[in-house]
Steps between C-alpha positions, in 0.01 A plus 500: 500500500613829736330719299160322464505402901559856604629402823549715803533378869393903603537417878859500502548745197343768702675368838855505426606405101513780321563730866828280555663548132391919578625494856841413371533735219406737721687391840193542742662202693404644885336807299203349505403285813398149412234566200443148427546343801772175471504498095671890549830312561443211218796574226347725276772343184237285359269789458701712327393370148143545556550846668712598166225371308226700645729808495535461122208300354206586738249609220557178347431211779493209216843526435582524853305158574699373189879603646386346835410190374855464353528360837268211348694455201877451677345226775330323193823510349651377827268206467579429153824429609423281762284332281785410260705319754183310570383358182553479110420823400584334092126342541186649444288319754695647745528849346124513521537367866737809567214739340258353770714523800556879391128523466473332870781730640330820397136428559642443849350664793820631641634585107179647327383729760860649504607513145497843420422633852770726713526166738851394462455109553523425149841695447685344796400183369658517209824533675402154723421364185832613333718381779322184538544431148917511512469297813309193277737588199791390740321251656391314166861588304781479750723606265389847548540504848756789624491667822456874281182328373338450808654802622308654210149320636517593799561866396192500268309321787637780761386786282170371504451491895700816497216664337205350642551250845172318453694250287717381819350144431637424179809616579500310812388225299783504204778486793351195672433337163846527398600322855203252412682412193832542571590196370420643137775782579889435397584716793230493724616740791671774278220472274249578722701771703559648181111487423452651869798811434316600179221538698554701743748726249158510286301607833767755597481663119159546500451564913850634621390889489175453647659231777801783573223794530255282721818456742567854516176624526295276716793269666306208294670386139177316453289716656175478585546098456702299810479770716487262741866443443604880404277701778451813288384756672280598225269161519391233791754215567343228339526371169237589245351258270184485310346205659144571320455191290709221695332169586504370839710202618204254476418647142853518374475140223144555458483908436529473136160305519335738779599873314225404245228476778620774695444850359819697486736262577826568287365774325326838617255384212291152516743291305379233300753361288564159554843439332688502851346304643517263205901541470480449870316179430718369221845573682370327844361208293772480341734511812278186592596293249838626493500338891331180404679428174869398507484520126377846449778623810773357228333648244468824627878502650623459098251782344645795671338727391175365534641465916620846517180636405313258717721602807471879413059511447457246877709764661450819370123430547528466848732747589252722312218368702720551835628825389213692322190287390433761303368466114669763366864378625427154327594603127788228506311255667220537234740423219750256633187308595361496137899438356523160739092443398567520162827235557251249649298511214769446271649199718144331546332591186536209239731549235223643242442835338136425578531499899720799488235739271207312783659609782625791350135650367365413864777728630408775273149521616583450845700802469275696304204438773748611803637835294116601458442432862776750621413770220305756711704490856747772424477651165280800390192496330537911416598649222862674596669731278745539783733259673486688811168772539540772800284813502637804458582591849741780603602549856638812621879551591637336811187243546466209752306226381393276775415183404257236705524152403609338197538521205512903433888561339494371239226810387753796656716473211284611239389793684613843378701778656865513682554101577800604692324673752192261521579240810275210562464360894348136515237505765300189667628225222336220680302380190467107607883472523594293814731680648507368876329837600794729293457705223802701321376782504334573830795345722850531583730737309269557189254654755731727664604596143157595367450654837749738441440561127110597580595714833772737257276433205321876428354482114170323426380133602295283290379143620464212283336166589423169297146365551591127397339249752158438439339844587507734139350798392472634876540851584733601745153627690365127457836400643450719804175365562575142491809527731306730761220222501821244527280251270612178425784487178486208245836340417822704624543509866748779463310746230312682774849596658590678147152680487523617878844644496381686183203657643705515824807738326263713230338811544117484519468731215735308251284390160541173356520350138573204312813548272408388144779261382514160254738353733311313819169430527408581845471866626798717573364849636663829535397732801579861518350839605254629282742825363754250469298227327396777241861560415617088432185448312495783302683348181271175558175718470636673213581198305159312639324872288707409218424126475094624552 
């Protein structure tokens, strides 16, 4: 299913994956100033297959989306096992129900745009999924129960926000689900301080280098995040967070009705699957007659697992929706919600093979209608015989590449030529982040930094700039027009700032052009002097005379 999707969120390829993995290998920590804005400090761990895979395979991109969506394969595994504590796996009615949930987990907005893709949701679900699953082994056999065990979950579960933070909410949500059902727990406290140690020894595995260096370099172990508390120098004191998709107060029940009117919502594209909102639905209906029915409260209270998932979906979905609201984090949402979905079924359904194959075939083409619907939002419709596609371009020794806006980064790789003597400066990164008026890279220390770096700098300078908010195909003289007549901008309040400090810093006589790449489909230019432009095209040219 990776291989036929063809996946690729290219925004945040070109931004900061594959940079991050190369940054490390190649310690430009503070080498280069703030490339991709916030996502330069993200732990670059979880990228390193993906970078290794592009080093080795990149002439052969189907086998790349294969490895990636072994991802796919261990959470579907992950479910499996869940699965088996749920039901009797011995029947075949509910084998064939198990073949439909995985059919509803990976047609899943949040799962099928991803599989395959460098986005790292899927893998750090996986390790929710894993940890969750020896939490409802113990719960539902408390003979199993031993404090290494959930020592051990909380480990796995630790790893996983080690390597990527955005899944915060489930693990917030396995600790208070544990206190929730304590009463399921031989030793409640040490069991769940246990839980909590792993953690944070599976955080500090994963996060301890990059925590230790943060502290040493920029005063801030989490830095740029709760600066507010840390007061780097390097960033404003407040504390970051991407606030983009939250509801408001008054919208906060109803938002998972309202994101389907509202363009954008949780997604940068229109989302239109409907299967969170229906788990949302079925969980707070659910919760309704869980509060009117005495019988169904002592029901629940003896199925524990059935509880523990209950407990775990109601509050991981809304800490997700107060954290994030953000599609792409909602992975474990998406199939917790179709595990406890598929439960209700199997409670309410009468005991016949015939209801089960019914409700089961409606599934199936409920499914099948929602994957076609996401098909064409992220994956390619090109013909790639590379993963990754960068025209030859060779920059001269001792280059600075200044870079305006995001995403441009991820592209600097790829070029040829001394690496180690390339540095990139981030200029004017506003690019619709709200940043209470800061920006990384033209404030505080960073500035002073890149200051410093372009006043001793003495080789060549090449500028770079993404054209990736509504205005394509414009020349940088089209550019200068529209900013001298100071003409009204669609969309992104901010964009203008990234074209004006461009035309602001380069020299008049600087020559523009669009780099050819299979990686983002929006513009990223290259602008140089014309003797210089000669020399980092020239192997491009040459292999544009072969191709003709």
């Amino acid at each position: 299913m990776g291989v036929s999707l063809k996946n690729e969120i290219s925004w945040d390829f070109t931004n900061y994956h594959y940079y991050n993995a190369w940054a490390f290998f190649n310690n430009r920590l503070n080498f280069d100033i703030v490339p991709a804005s916030f996502n330069t400090f993200l732990n670059p761990v979880i990228e390193f297959p993906l970078y290794f895979y592009i080093q080795w395979f990149n002439n052969y991109p189907t086998l790349i989306w294969a490895l990636q969506s072994i991802w796919g394969g261990l959470m579907l595994f992950c479910v499996y096992k869940i699965t088996t504590l749920l039901i009797d796996m011995k029947k075949i009615t509910n084998w064939f129900l198990f073949a439909i949930l995985c059919v509803v987990i990976l047609s899943g907005e949040g799962v099928g745009t991803q599989l395959g893709s460098s986005a790292n949701e899927i893998p750090v679900a996986f390790f929710i999924l894993w940890g969750f699953y020896l939490l409802l082994k113990m719960v539902k056999i408390p003979q199993t129960q031993t404090l290494k065990q959930f020592l051990i979950a909380g480990l796995i579960m630790g790893i996983g926000l080690g390597l990527k933070q955005t899944i915060i909410p489930y693990c917030i949500a396995s600790g208070l689900t544990l206190i929730i059902c304590h009463k399921y727990l031989n030793k409640p406290v040490k069991s769940i301080l246990f839980f909590a140690l792993g953690g944070f020894m599976g955080y500090l595995i994963i996060n301890g280098y990059f925590i230790y260096q943060y502290w040493v370099l920029y005063s801030n172990p989490m830095f740029p995040f709760l600066n507010g508390i840390f007061h780097s120098p390097y960033f404003d004191d407040f504390n970051y967070s991407d606030t983009r998709f939250l509801p408001t107060i008054k919208e906060f029940l109803i938002f998972p009705f309202l994101w389907h009117a509202k363009s954008y919502a949780i997604s940068e594209n229109y989302y239109t699957d409907i299967r969170l909102t229906l788990y949302y639905c079925v969980f707070m209906l659910f919760s309704l007659h869980l509060i009117c029915s005495s019988k169904l409260r002592e029901e629940i209270n003896q199925n524990k697992p059935l509880k523990t998932i209950f407990v775990f979906l109601v509050l991981s979905f809304f800490i997700w929706l107060f954290m994030f609201s953000y599609m792409r984090y909602a992975v474990t949402i998406e199939i917790i919600g179709a595990i406890f979905t598929m439960l209700l079924i199997i409670h309410y359904t009468p005991k016949k093979d015939f209801f089960f194959i019914l409700y089961s075939t409606f599934f199936t083409i409920l499914a099948g209608a929602l994957y076609l619907d996401f098909g064409s939002i992220y994956k390619t419709t090109e013909p790639i015989e590379q993963k990754v596609f960068v025209e030859p371009i060779t920059l001269p020794e001792n280059t600075l590449i200044k870079t305006y806006g995001l995403p441009t980064a991820g592209l600097v790789p790829f070029f040829q030529g001394d690496k180690k003597s390339f540095k990139i400066l981030g200029y004017a990164q506003h690019h619709c982040l709200f940043l209470k008026g800061s920006d990384l890279s033209d404030r505080n220390q960073f500035k002073k930094m890149r200051d410093e770096i372009e006043k001793n700098h003495k080789g060549p300078v090449i500028y770079m700039y993404a054209s990736t908010t509504y205005i394509h195909n414009f020349t940088i003289d089209d550019y200068r027009k529209i900013i001298s007549e100071q003409a009204q901008f669609p969309g992104c309040d901010t964009w203008p700032l990234v074209i004006k400090a461009l035309l602001r810093d380069m020299p008049l006589d600087y020559e523009c052009r669009k780099i050819k790449t299979n990686i983002i489909k929006w513009d990223i230019n290259l602008c140089a002097s014309k003797s210089l432009m000669n020399t980092i095209f020239t192997n491009s040219e040459k292999l544009d005379e072969q191709n003709n």
